[in-house]
C-alpha positions as CSV (number, residue, x, y, z in Angstrom):
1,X,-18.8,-37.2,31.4
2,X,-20.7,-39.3,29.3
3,X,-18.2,-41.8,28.8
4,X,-18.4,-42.3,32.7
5,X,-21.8,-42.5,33.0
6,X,-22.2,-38.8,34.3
7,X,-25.6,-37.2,33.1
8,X,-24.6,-34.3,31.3
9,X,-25.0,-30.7,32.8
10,X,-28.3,-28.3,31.4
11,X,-26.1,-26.3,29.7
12,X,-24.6,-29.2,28.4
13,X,-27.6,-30.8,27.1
14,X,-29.1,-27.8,25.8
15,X,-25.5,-27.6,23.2
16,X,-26.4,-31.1,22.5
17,X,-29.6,-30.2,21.3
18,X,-28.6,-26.7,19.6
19,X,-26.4,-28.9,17.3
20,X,-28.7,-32.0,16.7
21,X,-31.2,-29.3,15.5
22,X,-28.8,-27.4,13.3
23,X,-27.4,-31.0,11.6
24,X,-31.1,-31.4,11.0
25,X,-31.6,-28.0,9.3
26,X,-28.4,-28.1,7.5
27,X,-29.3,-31.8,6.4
28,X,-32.9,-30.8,4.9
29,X,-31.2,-27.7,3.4
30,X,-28.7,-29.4,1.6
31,X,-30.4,-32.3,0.0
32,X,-32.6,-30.4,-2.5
33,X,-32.8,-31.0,-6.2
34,X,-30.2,-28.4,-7.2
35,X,-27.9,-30.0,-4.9
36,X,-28.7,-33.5,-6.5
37,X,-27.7,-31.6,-9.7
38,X,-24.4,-30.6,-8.7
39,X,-23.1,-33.3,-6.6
40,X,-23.9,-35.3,-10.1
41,X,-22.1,-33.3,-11.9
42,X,-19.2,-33.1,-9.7
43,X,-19.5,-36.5,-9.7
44,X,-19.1,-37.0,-13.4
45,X,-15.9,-34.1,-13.5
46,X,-17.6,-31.7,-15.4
47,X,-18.0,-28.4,-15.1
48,X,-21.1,-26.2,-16.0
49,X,-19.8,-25.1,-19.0
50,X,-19.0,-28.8,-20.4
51,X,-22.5,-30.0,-19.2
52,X,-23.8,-27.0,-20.9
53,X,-21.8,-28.1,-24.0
54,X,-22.9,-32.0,-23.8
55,X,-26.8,-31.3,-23.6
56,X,-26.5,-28.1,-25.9
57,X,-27.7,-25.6,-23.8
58,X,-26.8,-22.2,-22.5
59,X,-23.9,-21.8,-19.9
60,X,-26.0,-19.2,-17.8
61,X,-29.2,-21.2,-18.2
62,X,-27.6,-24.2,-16.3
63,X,-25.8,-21.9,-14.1
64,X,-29.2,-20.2,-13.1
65,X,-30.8,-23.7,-12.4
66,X,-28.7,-24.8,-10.2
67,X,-27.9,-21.8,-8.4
68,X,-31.8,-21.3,-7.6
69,X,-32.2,-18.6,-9.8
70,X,-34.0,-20.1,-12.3
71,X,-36.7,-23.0,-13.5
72,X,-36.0,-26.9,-14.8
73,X,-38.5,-28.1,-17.3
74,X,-39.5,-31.7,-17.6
75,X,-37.4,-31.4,-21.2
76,X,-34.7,-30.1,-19.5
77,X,-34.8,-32.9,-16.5
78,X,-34.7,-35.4,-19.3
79,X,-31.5,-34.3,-20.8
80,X,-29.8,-33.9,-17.3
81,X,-30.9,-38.1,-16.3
82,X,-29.4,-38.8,-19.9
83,X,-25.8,-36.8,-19.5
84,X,-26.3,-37.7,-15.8
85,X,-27.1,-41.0,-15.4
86,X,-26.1,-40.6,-11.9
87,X,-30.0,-38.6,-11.6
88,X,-33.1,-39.6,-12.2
89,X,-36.2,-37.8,-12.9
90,X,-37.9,-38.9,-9.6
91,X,-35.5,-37.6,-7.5
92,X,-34.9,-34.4,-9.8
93,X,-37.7,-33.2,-9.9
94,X,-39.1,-33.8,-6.1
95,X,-39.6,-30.5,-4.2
96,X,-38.7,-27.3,-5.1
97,X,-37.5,-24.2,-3.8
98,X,-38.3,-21.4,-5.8
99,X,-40.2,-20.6,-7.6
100,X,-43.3,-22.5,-7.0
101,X,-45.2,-23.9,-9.5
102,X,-49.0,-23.1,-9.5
103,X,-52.2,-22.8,-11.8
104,X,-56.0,-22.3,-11.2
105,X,-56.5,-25.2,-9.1
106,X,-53.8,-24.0,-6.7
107,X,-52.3,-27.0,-7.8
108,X,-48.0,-27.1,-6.5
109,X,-45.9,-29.0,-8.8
110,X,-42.1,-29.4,-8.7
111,X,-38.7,-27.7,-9.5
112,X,-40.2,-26.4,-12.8
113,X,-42.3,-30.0,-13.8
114,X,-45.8,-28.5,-14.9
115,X,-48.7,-29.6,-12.2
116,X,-50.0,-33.3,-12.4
117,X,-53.6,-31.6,-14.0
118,X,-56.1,-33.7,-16.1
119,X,-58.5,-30.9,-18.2
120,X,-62.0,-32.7,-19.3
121,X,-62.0,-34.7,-22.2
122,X,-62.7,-31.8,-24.9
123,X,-61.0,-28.9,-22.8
124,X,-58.3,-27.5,-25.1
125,X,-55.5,-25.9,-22.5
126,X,-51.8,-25.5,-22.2
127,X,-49.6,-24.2,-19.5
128,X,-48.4,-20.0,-20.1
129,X,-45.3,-18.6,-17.8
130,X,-47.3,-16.0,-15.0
131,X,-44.9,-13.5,-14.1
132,X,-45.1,-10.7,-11.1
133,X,-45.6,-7.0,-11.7
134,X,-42.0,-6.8,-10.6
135,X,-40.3,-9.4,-13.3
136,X,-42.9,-7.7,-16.1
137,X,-40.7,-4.8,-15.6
138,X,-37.1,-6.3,-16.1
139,X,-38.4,-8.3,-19.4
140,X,-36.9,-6.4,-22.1
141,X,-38.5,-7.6,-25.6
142,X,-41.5,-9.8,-23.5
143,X,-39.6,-12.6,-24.9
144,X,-39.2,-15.6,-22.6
145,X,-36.8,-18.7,-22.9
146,X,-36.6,-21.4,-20.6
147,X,-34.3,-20.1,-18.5
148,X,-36.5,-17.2,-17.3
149,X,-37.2,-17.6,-13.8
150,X,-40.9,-16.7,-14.1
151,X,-43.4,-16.4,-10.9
152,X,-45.6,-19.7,-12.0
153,X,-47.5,-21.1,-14.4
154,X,-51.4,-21.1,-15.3
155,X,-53.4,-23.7,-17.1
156,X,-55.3,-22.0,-19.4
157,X,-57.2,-22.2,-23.0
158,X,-55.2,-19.8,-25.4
159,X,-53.7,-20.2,-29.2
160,X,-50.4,-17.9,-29.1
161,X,-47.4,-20.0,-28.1
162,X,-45.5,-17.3,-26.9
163,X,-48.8,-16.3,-24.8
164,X,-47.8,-15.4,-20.7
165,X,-49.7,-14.0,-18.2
166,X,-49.0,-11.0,-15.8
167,X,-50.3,-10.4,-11.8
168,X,-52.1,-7.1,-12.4
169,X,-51.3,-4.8,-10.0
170,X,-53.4,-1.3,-9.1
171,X,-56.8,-0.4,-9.3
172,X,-56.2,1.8,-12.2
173,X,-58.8,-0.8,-14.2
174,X,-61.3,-1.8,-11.6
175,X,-64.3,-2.5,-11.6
176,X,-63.3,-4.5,-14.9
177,X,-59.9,-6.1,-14.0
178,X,-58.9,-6.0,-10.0
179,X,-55.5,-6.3,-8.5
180,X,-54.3,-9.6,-8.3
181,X,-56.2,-11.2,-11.2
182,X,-54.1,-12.6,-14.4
183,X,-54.1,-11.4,-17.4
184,X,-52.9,-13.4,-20.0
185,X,-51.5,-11.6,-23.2
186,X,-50.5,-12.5,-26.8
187,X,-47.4,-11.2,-28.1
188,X,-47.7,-12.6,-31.2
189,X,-51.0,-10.4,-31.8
190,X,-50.9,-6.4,-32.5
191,X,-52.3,-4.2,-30.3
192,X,-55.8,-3.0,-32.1
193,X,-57.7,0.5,-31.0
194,X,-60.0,-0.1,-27.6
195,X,-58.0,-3.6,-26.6
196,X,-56.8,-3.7,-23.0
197,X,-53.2,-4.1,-22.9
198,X,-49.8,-4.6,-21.0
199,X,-47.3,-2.2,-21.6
200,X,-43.4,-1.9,-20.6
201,X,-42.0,1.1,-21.0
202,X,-38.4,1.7,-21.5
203,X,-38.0,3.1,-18.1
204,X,-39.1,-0.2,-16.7
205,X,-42.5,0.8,-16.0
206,X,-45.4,-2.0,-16.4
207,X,-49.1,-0.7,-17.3
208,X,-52.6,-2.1,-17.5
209,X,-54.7,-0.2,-19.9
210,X,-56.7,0.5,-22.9
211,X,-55.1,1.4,-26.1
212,X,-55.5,3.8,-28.2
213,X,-53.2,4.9,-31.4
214,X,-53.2,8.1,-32.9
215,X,-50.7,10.1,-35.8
216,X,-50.1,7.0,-37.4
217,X,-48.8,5.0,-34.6
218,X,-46.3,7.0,-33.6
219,X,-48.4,8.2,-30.3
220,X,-49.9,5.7,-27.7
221,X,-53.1,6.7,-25.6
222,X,-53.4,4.3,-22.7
223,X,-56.6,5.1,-20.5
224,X,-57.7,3.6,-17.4
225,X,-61.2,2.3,-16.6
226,X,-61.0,3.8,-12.8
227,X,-61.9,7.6,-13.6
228,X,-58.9,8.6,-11.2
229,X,-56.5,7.7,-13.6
230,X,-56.1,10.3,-16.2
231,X,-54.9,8.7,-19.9
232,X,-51.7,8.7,-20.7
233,X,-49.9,10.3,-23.7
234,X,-46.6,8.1,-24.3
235,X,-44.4,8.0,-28.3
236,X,-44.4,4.6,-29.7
237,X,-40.3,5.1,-29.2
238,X,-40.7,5.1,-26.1
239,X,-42.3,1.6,-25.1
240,X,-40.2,-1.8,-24.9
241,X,-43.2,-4.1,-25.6
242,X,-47.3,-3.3,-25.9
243,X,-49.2,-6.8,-26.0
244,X,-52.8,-6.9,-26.0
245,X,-54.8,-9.0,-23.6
246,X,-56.3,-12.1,-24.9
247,X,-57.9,-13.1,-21.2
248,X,-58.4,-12.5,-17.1
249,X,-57.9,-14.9,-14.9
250,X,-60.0,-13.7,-11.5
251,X,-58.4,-14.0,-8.2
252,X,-60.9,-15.5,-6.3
253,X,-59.6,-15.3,-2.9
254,X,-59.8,-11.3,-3.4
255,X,-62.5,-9.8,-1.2
């Protein structure tokens, strides 16, 4: 019909138009920076495991970045643009799907690139992993590599270098700490008597509270500043990690 001149029929028009959308969709979709990552690859005939091999990294940990499951840093990017010269570090890291980078500013970066912040001259900060109450709970030994697909990241003013924060969750410390603030912790500091803390248990279960140690350290007390909460009675044996609380990070949007 249209080679003839014909105007096409409604229901004609309205096909047209359900499959210029979907080409648009599928086009935006597709061109993402994993994607970029891949066709580069493919380009160059390797396969994960000998681009893993070439920049000296993990298998799963390039695996998990391009498959969306898990974070690019900037050092990372760098090594891709040198074994890829097909990338760049423009194009690599522009937009990202998930997860989202954020900090106190609200701030969005990229596909894992830290947020383009400037602290004031004299403001000592670095940039901690933030995880969810839900990814605190699958984190075995609280150790974190750069593979770890954490929540975000939050520019704050702390000393540990393993230091990351956690969305508290629960009310079982308010007034003092309210769901949704951050508390950063430092895993490279013990636990001392009266400390808030976050602590994993072995079952998976993530906890907000104030320690207390008693028989040597072989029994945990973990109390709650809400008077609801009764404490807790838990054997050291029993806990994956227990990592005291260096610092809160308010949520101010909470009412």
């Amino acid at each position: 019909m249209l080679e003839q001149g014909r105007e096409p029929s409604t229901t004609l028009r309205k096909l047209i138009e359900r499959l210029e959308g979907e080409a648009l969709v599928r086009e935006s979709y597709e061109d993402t920076p994993r994607t970029r990552l891949k066709s580069a690859r493919e380009h160059a005939g390797l396969s994960i495991r000998e681009l893993a091999k070439r920049m000296g990294y993990e298998v799963g940990v390039l695996q998990a970045v391009e498959e969306g499951g898990a974070r690019i840093s900037r050092r990372m990017a760098q090594k891709l643009c040198e074994v890829l010269p097909e990338l760049d570090m423009e194009s690599l890291l522009d937009g990202s799907e998930s997860p989202r980078v954020m900090d106190e500013s609200g701030v969005t970066g990229t596909m894992g690139d830290t947020p383009p912040i400037q602290f004031p001259p004299g403001v000592k900060a670095r940039y901690v992993p933030l995880l969810s109450w839900a990814q605190a709970g699958t984190l075995d030994n609280g150790a974190l590599d750069e593979g770890y697909a954490y929540e975000g990241v939050l520019a704050v003013d702390c000393t540990d270098r393993k230091a990351f924060g956690v969305t508290i969750r629960g009310d079982s410390m308010s007034p003092r700490i309210s769901e949704g603030d951050k508390a950063v912790v430092y895993p490279g500091r013990p636990p001392r008597n009266g400390d808030t803390v976050i602590a994993r248990t072995l079952h998976g279960d993530v906890m907000c509270k104030l320690f207390q140690s008693k028989n040597g350290g072989e029994v945990i007390i973990l109390s709650s500043y809400n008077p609801a909460y009764p404490p807790i009675e838990i054997a050291r044996e029993e806990i994956a990690w227990i990592y005291p609380v260096a610092q809160v990070v308010q949520n101010l949007l909470r009412d």
